[in-house]
ZAMARGU-4260 file (C-alpha; in steps of 0.2 Angstrom, whole numbers, plus 5000, padded with zeros to 4 digits):
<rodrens>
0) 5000/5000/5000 | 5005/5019/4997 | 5001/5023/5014 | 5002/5015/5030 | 4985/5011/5040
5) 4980/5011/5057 | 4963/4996/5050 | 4958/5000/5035 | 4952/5014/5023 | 4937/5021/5010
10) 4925/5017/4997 | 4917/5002/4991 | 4912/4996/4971 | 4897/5003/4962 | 4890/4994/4945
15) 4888/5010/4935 | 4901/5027/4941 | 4894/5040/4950 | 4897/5059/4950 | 4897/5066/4968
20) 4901/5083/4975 | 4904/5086/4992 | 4910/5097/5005 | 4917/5093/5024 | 4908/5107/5029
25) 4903/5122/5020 | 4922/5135/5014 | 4924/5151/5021 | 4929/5165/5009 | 4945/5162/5001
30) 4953/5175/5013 | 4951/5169/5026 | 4957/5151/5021 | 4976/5150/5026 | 4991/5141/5017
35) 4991/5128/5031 | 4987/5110/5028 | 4969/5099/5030 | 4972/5083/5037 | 4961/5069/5030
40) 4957/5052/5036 | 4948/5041/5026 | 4936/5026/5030 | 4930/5010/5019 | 4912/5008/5029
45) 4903/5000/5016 | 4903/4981/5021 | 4900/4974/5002 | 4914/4983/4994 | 4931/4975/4986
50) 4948/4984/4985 | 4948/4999/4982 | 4962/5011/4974 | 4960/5030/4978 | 4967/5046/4967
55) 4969/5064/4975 | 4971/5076/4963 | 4977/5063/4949 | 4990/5054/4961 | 4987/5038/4971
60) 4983/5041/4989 | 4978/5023/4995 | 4978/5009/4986 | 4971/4991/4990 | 4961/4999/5002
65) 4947/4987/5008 | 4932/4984/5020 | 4935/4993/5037 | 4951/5000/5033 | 4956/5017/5041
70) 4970/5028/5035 | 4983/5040/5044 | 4979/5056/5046 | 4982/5061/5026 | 4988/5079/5023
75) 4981/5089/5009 | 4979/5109/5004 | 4966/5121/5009 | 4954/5120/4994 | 4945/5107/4983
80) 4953/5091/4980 | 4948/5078/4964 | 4945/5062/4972 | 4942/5047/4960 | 4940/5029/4966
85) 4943/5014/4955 | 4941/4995/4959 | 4958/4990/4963 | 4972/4990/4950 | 4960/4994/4937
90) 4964/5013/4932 | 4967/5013/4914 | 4956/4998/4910 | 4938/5003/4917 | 4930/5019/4924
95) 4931/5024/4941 | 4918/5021/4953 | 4914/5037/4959 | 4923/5054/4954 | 4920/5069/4968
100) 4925/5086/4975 | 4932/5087/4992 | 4933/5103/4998 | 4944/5106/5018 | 4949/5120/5025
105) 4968/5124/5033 | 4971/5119/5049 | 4957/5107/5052 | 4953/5088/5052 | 4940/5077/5043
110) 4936/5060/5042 | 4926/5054/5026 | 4918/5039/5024 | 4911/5027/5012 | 4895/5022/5021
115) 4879/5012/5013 | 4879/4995/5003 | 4890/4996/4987 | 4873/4998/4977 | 4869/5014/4986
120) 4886/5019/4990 | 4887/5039/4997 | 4903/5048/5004 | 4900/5056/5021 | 4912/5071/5028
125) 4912/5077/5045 | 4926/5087/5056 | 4936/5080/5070 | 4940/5089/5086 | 4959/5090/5088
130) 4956/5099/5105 | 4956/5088/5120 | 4952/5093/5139 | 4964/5087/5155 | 4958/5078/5166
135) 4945/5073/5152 | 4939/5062/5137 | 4926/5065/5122 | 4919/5053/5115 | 4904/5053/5100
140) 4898/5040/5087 | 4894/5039/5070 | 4882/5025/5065 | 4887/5019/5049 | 4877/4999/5048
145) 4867/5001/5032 | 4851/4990/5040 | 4854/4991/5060 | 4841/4999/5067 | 4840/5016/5078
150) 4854/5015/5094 | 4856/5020/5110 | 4874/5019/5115 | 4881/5021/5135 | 4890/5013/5150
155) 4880/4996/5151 | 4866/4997/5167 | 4867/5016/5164 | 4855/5029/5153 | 4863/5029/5137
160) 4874/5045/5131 | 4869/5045/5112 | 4851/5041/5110 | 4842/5034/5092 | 4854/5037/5082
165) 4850/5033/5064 | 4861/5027/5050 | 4870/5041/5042 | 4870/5049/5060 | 4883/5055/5068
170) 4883/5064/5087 | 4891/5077/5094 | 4906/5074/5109 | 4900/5070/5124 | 4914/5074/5140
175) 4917/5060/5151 | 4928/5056/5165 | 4946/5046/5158 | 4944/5027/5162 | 4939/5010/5155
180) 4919/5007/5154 | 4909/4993/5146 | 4899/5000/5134 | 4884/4993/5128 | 4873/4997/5109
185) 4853/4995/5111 | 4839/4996/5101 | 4829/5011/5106 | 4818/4996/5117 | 4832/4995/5128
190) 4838/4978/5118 | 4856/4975/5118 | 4865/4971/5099 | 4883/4975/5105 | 4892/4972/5119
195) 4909/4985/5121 | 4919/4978/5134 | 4935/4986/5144 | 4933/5003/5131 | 4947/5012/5138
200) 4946/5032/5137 | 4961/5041/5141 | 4961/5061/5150 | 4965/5072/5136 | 4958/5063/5122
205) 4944/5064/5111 | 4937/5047/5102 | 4923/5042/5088 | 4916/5024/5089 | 4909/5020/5071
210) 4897/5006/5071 | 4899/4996/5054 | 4895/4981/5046 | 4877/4972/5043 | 4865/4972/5057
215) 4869/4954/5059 | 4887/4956/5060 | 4887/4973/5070 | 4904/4979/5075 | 4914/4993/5079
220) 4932/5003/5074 | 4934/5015/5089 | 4946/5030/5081 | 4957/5043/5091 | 4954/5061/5082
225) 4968/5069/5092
</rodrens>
């Protein structure tokens, strides 16, 4: 691979290519952008996808990039970015899979994600905080299962901290106190899919827990944003 990864990275396969625009959030004026760099981390949470190869700007990013994997923290300039995904090692012979605009401002960090089943495939871009608290942790999370239903996520035999989140959703950072707990995912009944033993939360850091995969196969990859 091009780039080393923490578990895996980005985008799944779709049957015809697809033309997608889209913007981590929305750009300030041009002056007030700065020369500094974007980080980027990219993340494959489509469950049906193959290998993936991902161009930046017409030059390989990731390549081989498969089902749950994360990227590094990748830099990139302040402004819009050509992203172009292909099937792996098949640039030059077929079309890509999807062709899109990332736009990032300087200074800041993303994560984007390739979320849905491959036939339905949608990028999805969202900042991370790089700012942690001493003597604290954040913690937030994204639910990314295509067909799990609507969750509740908390400290197991407590009220839960993020309450029905949807697919596609993703919650804002909740402060916590530094520790391990044993987090639990419910249905909005109270019905426990997923058990998160021994999650340990260090003071100072901030965390996103992105629940992937099939409702049947429900799992998790717990991210450090800072």
């Amino acid at each position: 691979m091009k780039r080393l990864f923490v578990m895996a990275a980005v985008i799944a396969f779709l049957a015809l290519s697809r033309m997608l625009v889209f913007a981590a959030e929305t750009p300030p004026a041009a002056d007030e952008r700065t020369a500094q760099n974007a980080e980027v981390r990219i993340v494959h949470a489509s469950p049906d996808a193959p290998a993936v190869d991902i161009f930046v700007d017409d030059k390989a990013l990731v390549e081989g990039a498969k089902f749950k994997d994360v990227s590094n923290s990748l830099p990139l300039s302040a402004g819009s970015h050509k992203v172009e995904v292909y099937e792996a090692k098949t640039k030059g012979t077929k079309d890509s899979i999807i062709e899109a605009t990332l736009v990032v401002d300087g200074g800041k960090s993303y994560t984007v994600a390739a979320v849905n089943k491959a036939e339905n495939l949608e990028l999805q871009a969202f900042t991370n905080n790089k700012q942690g608290m001493d003597g604290k942790a954040s913690l937030r999370v994204a639910h990314l299962s295509p067909d799990a239903p609507a969750v509740n996520v908390g400290p197991k035999g407590a009220a839960p901290l993020f309450k029905e989140l949807s697919f596609k959703s993703i919650s804002g950072y909740q402060v916590v106190n530094p520790g391990s707990y044993d987090l639990s995912v419910s249905t909005a009944d109270g019905k426990e899919i997923l058990s998160l033993p021994g999650t340990n939360l260090q003071s100072g850091k901030n965390y996103t827990v992105l629940a992937v995969n099939t409702a049947d196969k429900l799992e998790t990859i717990v991210l450090q944003d800072n």
